[in-house]
C-alpha positions as CSV (number, residue, x, y, z in Angstrom):
1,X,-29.1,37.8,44.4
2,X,-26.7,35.3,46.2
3,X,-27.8,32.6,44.3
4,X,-27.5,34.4,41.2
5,X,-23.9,34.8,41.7
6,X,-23.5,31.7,43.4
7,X,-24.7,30.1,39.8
8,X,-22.2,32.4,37.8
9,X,-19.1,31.6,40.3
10,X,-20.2,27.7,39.3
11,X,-20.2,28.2,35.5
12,X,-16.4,29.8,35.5
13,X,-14.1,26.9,35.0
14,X,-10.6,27.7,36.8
15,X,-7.6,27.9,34.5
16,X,-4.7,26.2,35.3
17,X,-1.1,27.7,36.2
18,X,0.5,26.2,33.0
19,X,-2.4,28.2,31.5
20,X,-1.8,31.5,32.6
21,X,2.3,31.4,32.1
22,X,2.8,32.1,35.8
23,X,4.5,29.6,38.5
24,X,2.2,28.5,41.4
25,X,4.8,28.6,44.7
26,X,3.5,27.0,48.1
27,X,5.8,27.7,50.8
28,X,5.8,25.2,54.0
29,X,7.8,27.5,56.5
30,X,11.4,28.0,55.2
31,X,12.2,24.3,54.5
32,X,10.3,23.6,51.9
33,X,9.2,25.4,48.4
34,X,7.1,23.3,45.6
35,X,6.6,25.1,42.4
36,X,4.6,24.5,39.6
37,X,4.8,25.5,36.0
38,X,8.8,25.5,35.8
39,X,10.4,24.9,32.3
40,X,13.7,23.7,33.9
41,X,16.2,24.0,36.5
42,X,18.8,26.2,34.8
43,X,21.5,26.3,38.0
44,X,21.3,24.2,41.0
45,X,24.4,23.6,44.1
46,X,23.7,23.7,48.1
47,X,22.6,27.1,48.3
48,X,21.5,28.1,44.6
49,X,18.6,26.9,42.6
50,X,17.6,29.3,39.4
51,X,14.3,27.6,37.6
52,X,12.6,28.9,34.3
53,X,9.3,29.4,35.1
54,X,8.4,30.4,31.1
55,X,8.2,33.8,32.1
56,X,10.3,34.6,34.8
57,X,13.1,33.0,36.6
58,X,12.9,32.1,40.2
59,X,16.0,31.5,42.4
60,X,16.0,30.6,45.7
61,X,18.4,31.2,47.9
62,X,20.1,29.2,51.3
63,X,21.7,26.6,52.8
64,X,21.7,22.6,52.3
65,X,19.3,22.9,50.0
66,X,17.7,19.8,47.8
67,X,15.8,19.3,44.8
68,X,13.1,16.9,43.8
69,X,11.1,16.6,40.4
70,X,7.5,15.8,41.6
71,X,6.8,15.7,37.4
72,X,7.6,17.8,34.2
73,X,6.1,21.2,35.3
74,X,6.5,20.7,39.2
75,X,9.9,20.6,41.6
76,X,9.6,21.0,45.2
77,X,13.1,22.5,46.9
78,X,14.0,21.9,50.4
79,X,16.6,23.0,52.8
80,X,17.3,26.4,55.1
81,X,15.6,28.6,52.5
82,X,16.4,32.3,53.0
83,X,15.5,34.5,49.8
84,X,13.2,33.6,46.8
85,X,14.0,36.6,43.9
86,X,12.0,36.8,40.7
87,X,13.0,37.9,37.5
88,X,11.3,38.3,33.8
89,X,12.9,35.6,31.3
């Protein structure tokens, strides 16, 4: 039985995040955010960043905070974060 479903686990390919219209967040603490699947940065200053994740917005919230564009789909934030908010686009 465990190999059985060990062999159907194997056959399931993951999708990936840009697949399934959602963003992928890792946090590190409350210094650092990197998100993947973003559209675009839509508002970003010291203690604001909004980013269009396709289907929702995400805005983080704090203080000194700092972007950087890792690649299109992918921007890690860091800084004092305080509040991450989620909205549907």
């Amino acid at each position: 039985m465990i190999k059985k479903v060990k062999r159907q686990l194997e056959d399931i390919s993951p999708l990936e995040t840009s697949e399934l219209l959602i963003p992928h967040i890792d946090l590190c603490s409350n210094r650092e955010a990197n998100i993947e699947g973003c559209a675009g940065i839509i508002e970003y200053n010291s203690s604001l960043v909004r980013i269009n994740c396709k289907k929702l917005i995400v805005k983080v919230t704090g203080t000194e905070l700092t972007i950087r564009a890792d690649n299109a789909d992918r921007i890690s934030i860091y800084g004092n974060i305080i509040s991450l908010d989620f909205t549907g686009a």
